[in-house]
N, C-alpha and C positions, 0 to 999 in steps of 0.2 A: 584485081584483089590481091591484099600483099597477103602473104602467105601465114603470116603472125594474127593474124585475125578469124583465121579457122580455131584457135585456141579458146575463143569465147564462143563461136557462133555455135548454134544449134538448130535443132528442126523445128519450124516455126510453128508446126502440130504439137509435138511429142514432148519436145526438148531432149531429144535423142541427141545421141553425137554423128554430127556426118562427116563423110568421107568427101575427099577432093579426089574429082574423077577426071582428070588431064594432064597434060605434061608439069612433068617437075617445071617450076619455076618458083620463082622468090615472088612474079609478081603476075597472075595470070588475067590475062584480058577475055580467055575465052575456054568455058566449060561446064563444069554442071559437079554441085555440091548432093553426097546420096545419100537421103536418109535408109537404113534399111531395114530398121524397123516398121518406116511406113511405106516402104517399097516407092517413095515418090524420090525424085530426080531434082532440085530445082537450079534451074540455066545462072550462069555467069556470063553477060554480054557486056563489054565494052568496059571490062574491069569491072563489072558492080554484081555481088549477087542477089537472084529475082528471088523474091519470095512472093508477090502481090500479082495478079494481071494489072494490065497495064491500062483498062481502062475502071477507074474505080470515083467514089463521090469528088474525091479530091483534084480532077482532071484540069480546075479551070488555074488553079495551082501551078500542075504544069505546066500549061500554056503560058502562066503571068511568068514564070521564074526562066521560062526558055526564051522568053522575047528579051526581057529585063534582066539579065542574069548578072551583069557585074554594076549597075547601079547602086544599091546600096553596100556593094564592097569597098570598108578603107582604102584597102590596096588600092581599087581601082579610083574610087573618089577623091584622095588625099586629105577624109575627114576622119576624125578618129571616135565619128557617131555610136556605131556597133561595139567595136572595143567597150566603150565609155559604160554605153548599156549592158552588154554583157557580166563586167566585170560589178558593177553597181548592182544589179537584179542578181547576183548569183553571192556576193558580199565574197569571193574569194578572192584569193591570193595568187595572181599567174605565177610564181617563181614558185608555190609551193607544190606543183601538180606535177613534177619529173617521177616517172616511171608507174601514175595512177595510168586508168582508161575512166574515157570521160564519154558520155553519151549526149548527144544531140538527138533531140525526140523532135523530130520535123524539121528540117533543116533547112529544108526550101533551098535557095541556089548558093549556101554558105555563107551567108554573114556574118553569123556568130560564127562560126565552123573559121571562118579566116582570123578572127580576132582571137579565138581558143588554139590557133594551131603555132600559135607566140609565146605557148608555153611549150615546156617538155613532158605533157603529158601524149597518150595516145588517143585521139578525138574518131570518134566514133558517132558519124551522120547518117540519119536513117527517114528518109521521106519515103511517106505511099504513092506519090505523083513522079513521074519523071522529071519533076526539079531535079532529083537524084541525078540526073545525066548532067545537067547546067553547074549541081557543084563542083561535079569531077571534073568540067572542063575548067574550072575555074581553080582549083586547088591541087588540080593530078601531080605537082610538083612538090607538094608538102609530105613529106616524109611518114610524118606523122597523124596524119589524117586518112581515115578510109571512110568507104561510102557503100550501104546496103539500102536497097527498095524495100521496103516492107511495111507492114499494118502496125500503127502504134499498140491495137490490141491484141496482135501478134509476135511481138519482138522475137527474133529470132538469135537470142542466146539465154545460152545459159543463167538461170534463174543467181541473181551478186555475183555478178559480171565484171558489174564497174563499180569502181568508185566513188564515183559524181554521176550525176545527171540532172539537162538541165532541158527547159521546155520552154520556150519564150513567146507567147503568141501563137499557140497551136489550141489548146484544150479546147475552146468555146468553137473553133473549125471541124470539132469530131461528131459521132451522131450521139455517143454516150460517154460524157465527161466525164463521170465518175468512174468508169471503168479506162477510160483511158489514164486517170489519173493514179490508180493501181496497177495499170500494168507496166508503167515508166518505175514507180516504187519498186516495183519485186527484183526489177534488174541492177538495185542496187545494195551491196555487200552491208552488213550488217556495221554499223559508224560510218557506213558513206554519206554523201551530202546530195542533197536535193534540190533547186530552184526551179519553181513554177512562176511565170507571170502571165495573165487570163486578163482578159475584158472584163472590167466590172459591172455588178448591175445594181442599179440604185434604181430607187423607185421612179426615177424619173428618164431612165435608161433608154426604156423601149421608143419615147417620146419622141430622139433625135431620128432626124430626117432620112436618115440611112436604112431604116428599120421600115418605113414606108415607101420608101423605092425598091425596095430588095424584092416586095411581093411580085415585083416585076421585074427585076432586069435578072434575078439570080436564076428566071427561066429563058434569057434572051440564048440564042447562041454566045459563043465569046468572042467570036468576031464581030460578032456586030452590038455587043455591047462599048466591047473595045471602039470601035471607028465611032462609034455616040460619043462616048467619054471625048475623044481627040477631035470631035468637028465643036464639041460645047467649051474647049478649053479656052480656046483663045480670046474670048469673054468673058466666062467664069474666072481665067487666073486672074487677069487685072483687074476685075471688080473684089475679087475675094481680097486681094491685094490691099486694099482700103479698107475694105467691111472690115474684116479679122482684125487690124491693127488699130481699131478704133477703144479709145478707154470705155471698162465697164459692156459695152452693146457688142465690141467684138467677141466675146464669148457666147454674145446669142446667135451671133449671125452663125458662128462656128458650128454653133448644135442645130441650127435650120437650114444650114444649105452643106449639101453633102459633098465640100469637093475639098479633100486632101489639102492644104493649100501652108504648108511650113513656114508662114512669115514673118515666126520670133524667132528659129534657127539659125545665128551666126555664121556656121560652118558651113552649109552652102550658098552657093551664088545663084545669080536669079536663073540661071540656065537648068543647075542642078535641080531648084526647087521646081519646078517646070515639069522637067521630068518626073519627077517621085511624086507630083499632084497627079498624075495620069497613072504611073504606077498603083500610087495606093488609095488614088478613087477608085479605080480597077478593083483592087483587093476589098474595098469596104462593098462593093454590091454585087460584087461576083460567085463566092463561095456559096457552095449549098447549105450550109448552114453556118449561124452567126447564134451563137446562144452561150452570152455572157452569162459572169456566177457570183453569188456573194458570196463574199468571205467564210459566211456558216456553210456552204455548198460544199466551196473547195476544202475546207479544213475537213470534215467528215471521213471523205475517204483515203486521203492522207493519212489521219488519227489511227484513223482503223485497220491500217496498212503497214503500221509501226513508227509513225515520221512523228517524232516531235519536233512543232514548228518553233523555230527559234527566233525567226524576223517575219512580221508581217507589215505590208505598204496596204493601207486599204484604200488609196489613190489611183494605183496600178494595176490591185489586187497583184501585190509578188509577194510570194511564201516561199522561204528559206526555212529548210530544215534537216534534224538528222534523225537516220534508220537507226531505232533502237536494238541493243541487243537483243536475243532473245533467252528468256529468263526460264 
């Protein structure tokens, strides 16, 4: 934990201020942050501080981002997927973020966290799963980037913190949307900026195929959902390979058979695709929960939070917006 990042953080109860209880250092890997107001302690291992136990709804999270953990990294892929996303879903400007702090609200094993640490702002990644551990091994060299475990509905800093905060694919994964989607809000300073992008839900939402397997596999274990996924692939990919890329019908085969399967994406090749079909089959029926939002859902607690929305995609559902002052 670099040592500049005690300047925001706070008790994840209270929002007291804590104390770093360890050796001076500029960058400590090992020790324990003290609230003492609420006479609790919480550990600093392996450079990250705990706010969460370690084993929480998000666990299968973990396991996907520590097996998978530089696959959908630019860096690592030589695509410029995540960038591209990032910077589109949040409509900012990377050269304009020198000396804000930027929050990543789930951060999973840093994808956006690598594509936002190519500005100069300070990037700030916060997972409740130990993907948290899989970012730091993948970014511990970025200056500019640190990493906390903690509850989206516990953020553990201080209440306009940062100046940005972004959320990409996280909300519909929580147990209470709207609440997580205020407490990503409050941590941002009064004109700071916001981007959410969620699962959409259309009336015809529930319909796709993924929503009728989930009654099953999101109780399997994760190893042996995982070893299903990986013995059904090597049929599934090259059949989806055709269906998918078929005019007009490939969009049905798409919403009727549940396998990941990126056949319009230039930027990877058949090996990469390959992969991130087993990765984000994984991701589509493993999570404890999967509960996409309308547009009226997500605006609500936003609104009421202070966020005037300034872009909305209701394709994507992405909301861009900014924290009003207060009057």
């Amino acid at each position: 934990m670099k040592r500049k990042l005690l300047d925001i953080l706070a008790c994840a109860a209270c929002k007291g201020p804590l104390e770093l209880c360890t050796e001076d250092a500029d960058d400590v890997i090992t020790g324990a942050l003290r609230c003492e107001a609420c006479g609790v302690d919480y550990p600093i291992r392996n450079g990250i501080p705990r706010f969460v136990p370690e084993d929480n709804y998000a666990s299968s999270f973990g396991y996907q981002w520590n097996l998978f953990r530089k696959e959908q990294l630019d860096c690592y892929n030589g695509t410029s997927l995540s960038a591209d996303r990032l910077w589109n879903e949040t409509g900012w400007d990377r050269n304009g973020l020198g000396g804000q702090w930027i929050l990543d609200a789930g951060c999973g094993a840093g994808r956006f966290l690598d594509a936002a640490s190519t500005s100069q702002g300070e990037v700030v990644g916060i997972d409740i799963s130990s993907a948290i551990d899989a970012a730091k091994d993948n970014l511990a060299d970025c200056e500019n980037v640190h990493f906390v475990q903690a509850s989206i509905y516990d953020l553990p800093f201080r209440q306009g913190a940062f100046d940005r905060a972004y959320c990409i694919g996280v909300i519909q994964h929580t147990p209470d949307r709207a609440a997580s989607l205020r407490s990503v809000t409050q941590m941002v300073k009064p004109n700071g900026s916001v981007a959410f992008t969620i699962y959409p839900r259309k009336p015809w939402t529930k319909l796709f195929a993924k929503y009728w397997l989930r009654t099953v596999t999101k109780r399997l274990k994760k190893e042996t959902l995982l070893n299903l996924i990986r013995g059904i692939m090597p049929i599934a990919f090259p059949v989806t390979n055709v269906l998918f890329r078929l005019p007009i019908l490939g969009k049905a085969f798409m919403f009727a058979i549940p396998v990941a399967n990126y056949v319009h994406e230039p930027q990877l090749n058949r090996d990469q695709r390959y992969a991130w079909a087993i990765l984000d089959t994984f991701d589509m029926l493993s999570p404890a929960f999967d509960q996409p939002m309308t547009e009226a859902e997500a605006r609500k607690p936003l609104e009421d939070a202070g966020i005037e929305i300034t872009r909305s995609e209701p394709h994507g559902l992405n909301l861009v917006g900014v924290k009003r002052s207060p009057k």
